[in-house]
N, C-alpha and C positions, 0 to 999 in steps of 0.2 A: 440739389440742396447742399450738397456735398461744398462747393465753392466759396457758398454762403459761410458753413460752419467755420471752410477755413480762415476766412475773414476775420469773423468773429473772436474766433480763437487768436486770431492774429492781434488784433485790437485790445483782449483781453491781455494777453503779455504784455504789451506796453502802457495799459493804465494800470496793471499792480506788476512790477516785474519782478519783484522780491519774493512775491509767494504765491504766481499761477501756474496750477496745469491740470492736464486732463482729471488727475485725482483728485486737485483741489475742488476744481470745479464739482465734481460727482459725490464728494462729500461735505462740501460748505454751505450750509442752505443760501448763506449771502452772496457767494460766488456763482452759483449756480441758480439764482434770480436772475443775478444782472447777466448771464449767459442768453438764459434764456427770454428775458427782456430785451436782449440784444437782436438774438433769432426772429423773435415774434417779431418786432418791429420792423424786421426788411420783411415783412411778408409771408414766414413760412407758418403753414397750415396746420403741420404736424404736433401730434400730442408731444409731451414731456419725453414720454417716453422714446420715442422715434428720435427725435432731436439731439437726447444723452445717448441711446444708441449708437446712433450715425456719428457721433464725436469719438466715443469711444474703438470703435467700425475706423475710423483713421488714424486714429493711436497705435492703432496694432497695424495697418498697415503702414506705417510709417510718414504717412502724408501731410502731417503738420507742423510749422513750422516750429524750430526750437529755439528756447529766448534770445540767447546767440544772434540768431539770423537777423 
């Protein structure tokens, strides 16, 4: 899943790139729709919760890309 999110996350920075990121997403109910609409839609299975996890889970490892990139 891990791949997936990074994706996601990736795609997220570049359709709002003024004001995404892992915090917005975890506290914007609107950001954090279309995240997770993002997710569901390539197929992952996992609750809400698993999914904000797991993003969170590469935040802190460092594994996402930052807008920059």
């Amino acid at each position: 899943m891990e791949p997936m999110l990074i994706e996601v996350y990736r795609g997220m920075l570049k359709a709002h790139p003024d004001n995404c990121s892992v915090d917005r997403i975890l506290e914007d109910p609107e950001l954090r729709g279309e995240f997770l609409g993002l997710v569901r839609a390539d197929g992952a299975p996992q609750s809400e919760f698993e999914i904000l996890h797991g993003l969170t889970n590469l935040r802190k490892r460092n594994k996402l890309p930052r807008r920059d990139d």
